[in-house]
C-alpha positions as CSV (number, residue, x, y, z in Angstrom):
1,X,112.4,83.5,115.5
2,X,113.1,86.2,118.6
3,X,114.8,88.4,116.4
4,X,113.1,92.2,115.8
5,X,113.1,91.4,112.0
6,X,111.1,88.1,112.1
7,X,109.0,89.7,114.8
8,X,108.4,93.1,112.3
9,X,107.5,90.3,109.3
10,X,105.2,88.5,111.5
11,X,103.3,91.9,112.2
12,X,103.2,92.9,108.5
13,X,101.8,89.9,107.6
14,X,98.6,90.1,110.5
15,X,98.3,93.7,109.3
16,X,98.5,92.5,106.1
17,X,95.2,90.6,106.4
18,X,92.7,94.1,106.7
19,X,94.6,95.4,103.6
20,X,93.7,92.4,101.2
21,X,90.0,92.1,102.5
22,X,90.2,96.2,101.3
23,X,92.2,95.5,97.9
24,X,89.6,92.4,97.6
25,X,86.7,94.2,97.8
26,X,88.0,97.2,95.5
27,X,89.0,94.2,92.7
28,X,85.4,93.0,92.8
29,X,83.6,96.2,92.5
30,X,85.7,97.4,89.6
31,X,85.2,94.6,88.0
32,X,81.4,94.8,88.6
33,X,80.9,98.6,87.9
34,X,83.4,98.1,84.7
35,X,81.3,95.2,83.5
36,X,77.9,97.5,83.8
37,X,79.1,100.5,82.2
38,X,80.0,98.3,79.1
39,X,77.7,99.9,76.6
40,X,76.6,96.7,75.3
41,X,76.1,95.0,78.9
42,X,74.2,97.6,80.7
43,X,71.7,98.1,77.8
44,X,70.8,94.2,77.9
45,X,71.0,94.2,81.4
46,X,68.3,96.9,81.7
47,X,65.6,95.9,79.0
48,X,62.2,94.6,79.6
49,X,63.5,90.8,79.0
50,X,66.3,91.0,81.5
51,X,64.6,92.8,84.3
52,X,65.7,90.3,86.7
53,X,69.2,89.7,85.5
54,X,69.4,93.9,85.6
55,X,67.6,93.4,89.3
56,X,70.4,90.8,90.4
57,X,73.6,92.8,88.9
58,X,72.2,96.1,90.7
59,X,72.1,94.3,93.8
60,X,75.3,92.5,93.6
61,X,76.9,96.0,92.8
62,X,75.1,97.0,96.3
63,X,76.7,94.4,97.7
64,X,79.8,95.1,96.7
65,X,79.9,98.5,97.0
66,X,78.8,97.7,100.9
67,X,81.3,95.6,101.3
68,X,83.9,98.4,99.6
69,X,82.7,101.1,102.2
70,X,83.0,98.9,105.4
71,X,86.3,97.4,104.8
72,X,87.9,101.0,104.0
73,X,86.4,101.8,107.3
74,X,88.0,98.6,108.6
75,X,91.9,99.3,107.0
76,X,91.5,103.3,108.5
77,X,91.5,101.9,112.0
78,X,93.4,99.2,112.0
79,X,96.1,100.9,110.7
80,X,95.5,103.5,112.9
81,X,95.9,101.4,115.9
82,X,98.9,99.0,114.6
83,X,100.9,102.5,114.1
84,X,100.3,104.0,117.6
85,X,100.9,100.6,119.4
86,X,104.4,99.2,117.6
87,X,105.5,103.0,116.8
88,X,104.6,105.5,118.6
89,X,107.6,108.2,119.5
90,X,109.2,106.9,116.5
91,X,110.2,109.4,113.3
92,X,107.8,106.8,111.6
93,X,104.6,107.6,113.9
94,X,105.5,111.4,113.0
95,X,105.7,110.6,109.3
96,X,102.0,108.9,109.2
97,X,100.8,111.4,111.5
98,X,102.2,114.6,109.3
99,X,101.1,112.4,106.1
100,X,97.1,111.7,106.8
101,X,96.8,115.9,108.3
102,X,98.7,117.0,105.1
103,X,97.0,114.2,102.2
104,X,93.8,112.8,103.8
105,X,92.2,114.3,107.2
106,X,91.1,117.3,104.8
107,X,90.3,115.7,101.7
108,X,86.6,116.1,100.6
109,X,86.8,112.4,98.8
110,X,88.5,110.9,101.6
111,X,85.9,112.3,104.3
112,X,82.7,111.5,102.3
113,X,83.9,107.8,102.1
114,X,84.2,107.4,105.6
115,X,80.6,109.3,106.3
116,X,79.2,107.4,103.6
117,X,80.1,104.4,106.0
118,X,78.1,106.0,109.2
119,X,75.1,107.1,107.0
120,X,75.1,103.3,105.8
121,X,75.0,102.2,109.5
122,X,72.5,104.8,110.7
123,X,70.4,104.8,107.7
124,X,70.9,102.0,105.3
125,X,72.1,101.0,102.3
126,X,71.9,104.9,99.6
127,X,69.5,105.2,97.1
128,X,71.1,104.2,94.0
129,X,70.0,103.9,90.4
130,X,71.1,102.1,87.4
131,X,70.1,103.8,84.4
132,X,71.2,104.6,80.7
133,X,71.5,108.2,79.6
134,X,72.0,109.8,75.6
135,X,74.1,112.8,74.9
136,X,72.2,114.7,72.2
137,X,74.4,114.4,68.7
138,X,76.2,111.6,70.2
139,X,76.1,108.0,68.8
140,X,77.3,106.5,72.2
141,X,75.2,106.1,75.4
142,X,76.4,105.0,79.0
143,X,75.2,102.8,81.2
144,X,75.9,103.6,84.9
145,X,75.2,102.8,88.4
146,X,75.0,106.4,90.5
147,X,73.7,107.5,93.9
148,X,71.2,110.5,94.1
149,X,73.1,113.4,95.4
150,X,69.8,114.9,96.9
151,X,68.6,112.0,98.9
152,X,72.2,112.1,100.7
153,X,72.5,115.8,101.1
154,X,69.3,115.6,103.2
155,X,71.3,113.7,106.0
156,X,71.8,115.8,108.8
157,X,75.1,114.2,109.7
158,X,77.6,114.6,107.2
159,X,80.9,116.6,108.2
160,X,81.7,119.9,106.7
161,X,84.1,118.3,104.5
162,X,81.4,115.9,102.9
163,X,79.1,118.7,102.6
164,X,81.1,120.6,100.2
165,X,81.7,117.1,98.4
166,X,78.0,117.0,97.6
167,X,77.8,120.7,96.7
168,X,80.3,120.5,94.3
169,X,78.4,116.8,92.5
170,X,75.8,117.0,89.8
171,X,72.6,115.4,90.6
172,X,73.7,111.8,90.6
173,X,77.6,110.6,91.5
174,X,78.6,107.5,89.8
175,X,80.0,104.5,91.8
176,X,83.2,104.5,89.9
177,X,83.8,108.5,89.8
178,X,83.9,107.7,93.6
179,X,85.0,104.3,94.0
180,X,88.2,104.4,91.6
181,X,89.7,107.7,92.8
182,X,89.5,106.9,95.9
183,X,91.4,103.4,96.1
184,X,94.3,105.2,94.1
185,X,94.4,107.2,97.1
186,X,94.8,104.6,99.9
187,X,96.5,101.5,97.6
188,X,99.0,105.0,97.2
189,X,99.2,105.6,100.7
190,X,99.8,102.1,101.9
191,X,102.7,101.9,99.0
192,X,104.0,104.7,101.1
193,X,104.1,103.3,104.8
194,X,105.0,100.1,103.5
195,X,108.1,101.8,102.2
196,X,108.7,103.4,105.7
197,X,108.5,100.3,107.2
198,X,111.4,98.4,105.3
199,X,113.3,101.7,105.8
200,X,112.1,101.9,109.6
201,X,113.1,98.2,110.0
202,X,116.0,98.0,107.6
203,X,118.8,97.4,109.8
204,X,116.4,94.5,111.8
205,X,116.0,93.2,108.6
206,X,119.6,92.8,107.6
207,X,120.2,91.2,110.8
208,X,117.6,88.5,110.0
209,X,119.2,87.8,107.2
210,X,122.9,87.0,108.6
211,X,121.2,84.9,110.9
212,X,119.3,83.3,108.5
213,X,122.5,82.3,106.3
214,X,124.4,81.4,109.4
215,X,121.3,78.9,110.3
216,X,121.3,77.4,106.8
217,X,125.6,77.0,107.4
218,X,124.7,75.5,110.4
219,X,121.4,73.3,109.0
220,X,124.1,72.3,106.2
221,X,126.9,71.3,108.1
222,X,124.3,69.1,110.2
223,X,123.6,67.5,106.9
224,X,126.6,66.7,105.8
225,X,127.8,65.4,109.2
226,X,125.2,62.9,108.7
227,X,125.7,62.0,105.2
228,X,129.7,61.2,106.7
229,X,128.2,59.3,109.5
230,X,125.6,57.1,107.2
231,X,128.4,56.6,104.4
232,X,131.0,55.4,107.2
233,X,128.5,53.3,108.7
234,X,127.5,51.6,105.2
235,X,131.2,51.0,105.0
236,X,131.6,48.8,108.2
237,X,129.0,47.2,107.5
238,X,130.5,46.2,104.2
C-alpha cells in the first residue's frame, strides 16, 4: 500500500473524479441537444400544443449546458493543480506545459468556453433560443438550440481570443457546433496525459505488480498452511 505505484493509482482515481463529473455532463447535453435537433422532436416540441413541454426541454438544455460550462471550468484547474503539485520539475510537467501553449492556451474555441464560464458568473445564464429554420428548395428543416452572437459580443470582458471567436460566428452559434468540438478537444487531451502518466509511472507500476504476485504467493501459502493444519487436525480427531 506504501509503494509509489499504489500511491500513483490512488491519485488517478481522486483526479479521476473531476473528469467523470466533465464526461457526465458532456453525455447528458449530447444527448439532450441530439434529441432536439431530431427533425421530428423539435418541431413537436415547439408547436402551440407543446409550449410547455418545448418550455421544459429548453430549460433542461440550460441546465445542462450550465452544468457543461462549469465542470470544464472545474477539470482546467484541477488538473492544473494535480500536475504542478505531484510533477513539477518532471519531463511530464514540461510535456503538459509545452502541450496546453502549443494545442489550447491559443485556441479561439478553447478560450471562448472558459469566458463563456465568467460571463455566466458575472452576468447569467446567455440568451439562447430554440427555434426551427427552412432552407429555401430544401424539403428538410432543423430544429436547434443557439445562443445570439450579438447579445454576447456586447460583453465588455471577453479576451482577444474569444473576440475573434465571435467575429468569425454567424448571428446565432448552435449548442452543439460549440459543445461537440470542444469535448473532442479535452476527452483528446486527457487520452494524452493519461498516456504520460502510465509511461511516467511505468516502472512504479511494474514494481506493484511483483509485489502484488509475491503477496498473493504469500496469501496462498498462508492458505494452504491452514488447509494442512485443519486436515491434520480432523485426522486426530478421527
Amino acid at each position: 500500500m506504501d509503494s509509489s505505484g499504489m500511491k500513483f493509482h490512488n491519485r488517478m482515481k481522486s483526479h479521476s473524479f473531476s473528469y467523470n463529473i466533465f464526461s457526465m455532463n458532456l453525455k447528458e447535453l449530447n444527448e439532450g441537444l441530439k434529441l432536439i435537433e431530431t427533425p421530428q422532436v423539435g418541431l413537436k416540441l415547439m408547436s402551440e400544443e407543446n409550449r410547455e413541454a418545448g418550455h421544459q426541454a429548453h430549460r433542461e438544455i440550460n441546465r445542462l449546458f450550465h452544468n457543461f460550462i462549469a465542470s470544464a471550468k472545474t477539470l482546467i484547474e484541477h488538473t492544473r493543480i494535480f500536475v504542478d503539485k505531484h510533477y513539477k520539475d518532471t519531463p511530464l510537467h514540461q510535456a503538459y506545459a509545452q502541450k496546453i501553449k502549443s494545442e489550447y492556451a491559443e485556441d479561439e474555441l478553447c478560450r471562448f468556453i472558459q469566458d463563456l464560464r465568467n460571463y455566466m458568473l458575472h452576468q447569467g445564464l446567455p440568451h439562447s433560443q430554440m427555434s426551427i429554420s427552412f432552407t429555401r428548395g430544401e424539403p428538410d428543416f432543423e430544429s436547434t438550440i443557439s445562443l445570439e452572437t450579438e447579445k454576447l459580443i456586447s460583453w465588455s470582458r471577453w479576451s482577444a481570443f474569444s473576440k475573434s471567436f465571435l467575429a468569425k460566428q454567424s448571428k446565432n452559434i448552435k449548442l452543439s457546433d460549440l459543445v461537440t468540438p470542444y469535448g473532442e478537444k479535452i476527452n483528446s487531451l486527457y487520452e494524452w496525459l493519461d498516456a504520460k502518466f502510465l509511461k511516467h509511472h511505468s516502472g512504479d507500476l511494474k514494481a506493484l505488480e511483483k509485489l502484488q504476485i509475491e503477496y498473493q504467493s504469500l496469501e496462498q501459502e498462508k492458505s494452504n498452511k491452514s488447509s494442512q493444519h485443519d486436515a491434520s487436525g480432523a485426522g486426530a480427531s478421527a
